[in-house]
C-alpha positions as CSV (number, residue, x, y, z in Angstrom):
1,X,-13.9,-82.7,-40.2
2,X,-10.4,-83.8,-38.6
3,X,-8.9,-80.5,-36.8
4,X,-6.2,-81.0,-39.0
5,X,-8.0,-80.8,-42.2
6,X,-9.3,-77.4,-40.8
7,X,-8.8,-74.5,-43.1
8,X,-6.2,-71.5,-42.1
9,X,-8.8,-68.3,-42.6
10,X,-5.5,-66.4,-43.5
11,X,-4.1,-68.9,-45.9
12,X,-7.2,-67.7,-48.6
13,X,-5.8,-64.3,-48.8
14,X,-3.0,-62.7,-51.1
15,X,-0.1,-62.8,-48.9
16,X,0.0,-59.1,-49.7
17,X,-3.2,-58.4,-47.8
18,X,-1.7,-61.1,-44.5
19,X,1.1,-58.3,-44.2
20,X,-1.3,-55.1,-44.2
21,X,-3.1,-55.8,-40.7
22,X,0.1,-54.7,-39.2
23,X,1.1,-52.1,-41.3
24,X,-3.2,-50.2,-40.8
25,X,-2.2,-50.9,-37.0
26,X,1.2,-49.2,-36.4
27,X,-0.1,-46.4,-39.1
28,X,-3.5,-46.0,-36.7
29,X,-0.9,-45.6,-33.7
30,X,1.7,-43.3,-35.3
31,X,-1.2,-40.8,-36.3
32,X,-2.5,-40.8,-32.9
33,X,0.6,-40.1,-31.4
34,X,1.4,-37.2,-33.7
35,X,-1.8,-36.1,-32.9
36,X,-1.7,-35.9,-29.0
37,X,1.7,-34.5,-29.4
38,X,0.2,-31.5,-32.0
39,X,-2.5,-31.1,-28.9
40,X,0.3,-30.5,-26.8
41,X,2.9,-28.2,-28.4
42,X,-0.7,-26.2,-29.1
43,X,-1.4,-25.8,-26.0
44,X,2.1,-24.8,-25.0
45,X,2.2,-22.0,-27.3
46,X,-1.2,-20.9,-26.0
47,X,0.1,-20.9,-22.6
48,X,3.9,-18.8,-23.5
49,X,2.0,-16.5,-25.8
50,X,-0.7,-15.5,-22.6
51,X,1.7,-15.4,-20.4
52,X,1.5,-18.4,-18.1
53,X,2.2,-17.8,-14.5
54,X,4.3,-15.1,-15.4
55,X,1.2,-12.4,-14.9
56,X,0.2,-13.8,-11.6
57,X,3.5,-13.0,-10.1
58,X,3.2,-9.7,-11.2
59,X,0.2,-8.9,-9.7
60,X,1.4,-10.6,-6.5
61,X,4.1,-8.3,-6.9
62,X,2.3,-5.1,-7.3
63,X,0.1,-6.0,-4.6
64,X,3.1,-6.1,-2.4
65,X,4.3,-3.2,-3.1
66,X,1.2,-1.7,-2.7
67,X,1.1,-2.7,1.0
68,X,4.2,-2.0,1.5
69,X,3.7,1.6,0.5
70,X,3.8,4.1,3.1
71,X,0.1,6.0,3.8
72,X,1.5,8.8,5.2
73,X,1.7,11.8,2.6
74,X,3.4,14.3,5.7
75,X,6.8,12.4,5.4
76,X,9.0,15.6,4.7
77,X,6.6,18.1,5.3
78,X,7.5,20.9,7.5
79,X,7.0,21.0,11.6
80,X,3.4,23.0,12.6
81,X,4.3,25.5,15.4
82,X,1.0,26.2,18.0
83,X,0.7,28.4,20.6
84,X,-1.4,26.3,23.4
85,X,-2.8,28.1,26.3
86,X,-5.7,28.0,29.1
87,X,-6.3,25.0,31.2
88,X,-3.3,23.4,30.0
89,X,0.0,22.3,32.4
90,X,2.4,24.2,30.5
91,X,1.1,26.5,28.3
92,X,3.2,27.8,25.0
93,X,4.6,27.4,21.7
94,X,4.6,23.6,20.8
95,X,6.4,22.4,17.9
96,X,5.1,18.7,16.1
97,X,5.4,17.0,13.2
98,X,3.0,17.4,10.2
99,X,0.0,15.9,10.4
100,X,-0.2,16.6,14.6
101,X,-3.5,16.6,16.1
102,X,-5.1,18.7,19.3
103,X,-4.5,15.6,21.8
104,X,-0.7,16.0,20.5
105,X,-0.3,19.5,21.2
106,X,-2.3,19.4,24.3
107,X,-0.4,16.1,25.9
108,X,3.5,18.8,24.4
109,X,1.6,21.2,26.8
110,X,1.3,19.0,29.9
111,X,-1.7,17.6,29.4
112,X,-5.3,19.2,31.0
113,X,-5.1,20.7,34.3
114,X,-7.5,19.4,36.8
115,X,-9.9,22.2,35.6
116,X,-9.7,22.2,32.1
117,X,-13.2,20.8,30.3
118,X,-11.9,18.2,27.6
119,X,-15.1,18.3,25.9
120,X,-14.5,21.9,24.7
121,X,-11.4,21.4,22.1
122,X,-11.8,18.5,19.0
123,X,-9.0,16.1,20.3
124,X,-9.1,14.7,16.6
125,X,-9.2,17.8,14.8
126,X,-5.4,18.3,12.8
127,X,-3.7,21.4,13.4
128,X,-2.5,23.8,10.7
129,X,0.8,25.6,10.8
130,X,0.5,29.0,13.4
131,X,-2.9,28.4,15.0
132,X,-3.6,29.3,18.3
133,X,-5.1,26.3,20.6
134,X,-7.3,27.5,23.8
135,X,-8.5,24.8,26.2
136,X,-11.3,26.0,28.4
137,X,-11.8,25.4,31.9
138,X,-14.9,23.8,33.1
139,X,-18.1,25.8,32.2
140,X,-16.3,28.4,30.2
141,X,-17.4,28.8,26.3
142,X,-14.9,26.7,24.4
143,X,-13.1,28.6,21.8
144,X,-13.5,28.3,18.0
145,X,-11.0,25.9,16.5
146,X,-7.9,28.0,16.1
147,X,-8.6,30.6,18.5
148,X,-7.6,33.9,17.2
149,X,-6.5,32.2,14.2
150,X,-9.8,30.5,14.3
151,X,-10.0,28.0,10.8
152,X,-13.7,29.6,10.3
153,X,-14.1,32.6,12.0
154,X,-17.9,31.6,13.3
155,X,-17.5,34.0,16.0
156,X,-16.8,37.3,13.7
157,X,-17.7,36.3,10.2
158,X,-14.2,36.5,9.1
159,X,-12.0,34.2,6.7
160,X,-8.7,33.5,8.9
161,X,-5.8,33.4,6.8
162,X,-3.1,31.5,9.2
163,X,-5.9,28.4,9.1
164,X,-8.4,28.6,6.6
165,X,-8.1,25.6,4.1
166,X,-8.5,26.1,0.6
167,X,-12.5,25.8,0.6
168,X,-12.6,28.4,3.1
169,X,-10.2,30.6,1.2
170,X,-12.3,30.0,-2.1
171,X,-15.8,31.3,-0.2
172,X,-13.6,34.9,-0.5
173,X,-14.7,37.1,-3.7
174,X,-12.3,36.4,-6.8
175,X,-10.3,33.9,-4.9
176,X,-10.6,30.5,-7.2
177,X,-9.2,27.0,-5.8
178,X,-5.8,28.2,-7.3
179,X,-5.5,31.3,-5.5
180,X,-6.5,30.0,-2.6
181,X,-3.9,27.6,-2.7
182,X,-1.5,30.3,-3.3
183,X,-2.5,31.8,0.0
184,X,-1.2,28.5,1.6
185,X,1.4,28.1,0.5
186,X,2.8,31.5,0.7
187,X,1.7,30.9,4.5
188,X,3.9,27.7,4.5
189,X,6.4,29.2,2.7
190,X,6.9,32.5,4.9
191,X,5.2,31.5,8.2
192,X,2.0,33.0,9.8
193,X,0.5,36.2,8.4
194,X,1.4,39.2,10.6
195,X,-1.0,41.2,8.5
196,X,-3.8,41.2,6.3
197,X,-1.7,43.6,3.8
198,X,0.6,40.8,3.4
199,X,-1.8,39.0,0.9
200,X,-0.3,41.6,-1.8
201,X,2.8,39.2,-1.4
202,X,0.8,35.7,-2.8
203,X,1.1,36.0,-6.4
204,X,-2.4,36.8,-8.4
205,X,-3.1,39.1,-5.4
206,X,-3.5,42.5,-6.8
207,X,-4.6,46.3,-5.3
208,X,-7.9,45.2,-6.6
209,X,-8.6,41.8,-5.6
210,X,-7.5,42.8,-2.0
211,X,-9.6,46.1,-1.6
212,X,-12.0,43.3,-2.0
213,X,-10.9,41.1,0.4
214,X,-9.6,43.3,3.4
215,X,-12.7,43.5,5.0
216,X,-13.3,40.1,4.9
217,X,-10.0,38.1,6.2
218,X,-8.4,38.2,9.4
219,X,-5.1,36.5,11.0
């Protein structure tokens, strides 16, 4: 058959049905369109109503404040007065910040004399308020911590009440955690006890409790 006399496929149908290829097409394209957009605006809701990256800068934020943060919970707290003597340079009352350790109260005494035995005083240890620091000389019996304020008393038996912490203090008869704590700060309050029969001055502390306790304490 002559090309010419070759038959149009298109030309058999309504020319209704030639214009409706088109039309499926851009309709097929439209929807698909509106659909990736619908995906979209979806899924920036879903990321506004979460939060986005707003919550990760927060935490960065916290974190940074958190290191920032100063440790140290004796910013504002009251000097510690200690009386050092024994194999010390200069031996006497040392005044230091809160928080002060033996090394810093030997090292505001001098340092050790040539004779002094390191090894018999807690360089680490932290000194309380009105405790009395002895530093041995070589071959003599090192002193319990806090000398005659001692924090534990190990060589009488006795509760010391210018050192004792508040588990010490709570070992006493009818002294609780709360009363205990009393004692201390009554001690930071007012200084060093210069007697037992000051304890009637903390709060809670009645002719009972101390006749209890008298016996049993010690500066």
């Amino acid at each position: 058959m002559p090309a010419s006399d070759a038959v149009d496929p298109l030309a058999a149908l309504d020319p209704s049905a030639r214009r409706a290829g088109p039309r499926v097409r851009v309709a097929v394209g439209a929807a698909v369109v509106l659909f990736v957009l619908a995906v979209a605006v979806a899924a920036l809701m879903s990321f506004e109503a979460g939060g986005g990256g707003e919550q990760a800068r927060i935490e960065a934020s916290g974190a940074a404040a958190d290191a920032s943060a100063d440790p140290s919970s004796t910013i504002g707290a009251p000097p510690v007065l200690v009386h050092v003597l024994g194999a010390v340079a200069r031996p006497g009352l040392v005044e230091l910040a809160a928080g002060a350790r033996v090394v810093d109260a030997v090292a505001a005494a001098g340092g050790f004399t040539a004779d002094a035995d390191p090894a018999g005083v807690n360089l680490a240890r932290q000194l309380v308020d009105g405790e009395q620091l002895a530093v041995p000389v070589l071959g003599q019996a090192p002193q319990p911590a806090g000398g005659e304020s001692g924090a534990s008393g190990e060589s009488d038996g006795l509760v010391h009440l210018n050192s004792a912490d508040v588990a010490e203090l709570d070992t006493l008869p009818r002294i609780g955690p709360a009363l205990a704590q009393r004692i201390i700060d009554w001690r930071e309050a007012n200084g060093p006890f210069t007697s037992v029969d000051q304890l009637l001055d903390v709060a809670g502390i009645g002719d009972a409790v101390f006749s209890g306790l008298e016996k049993l304490v010690a500066l």
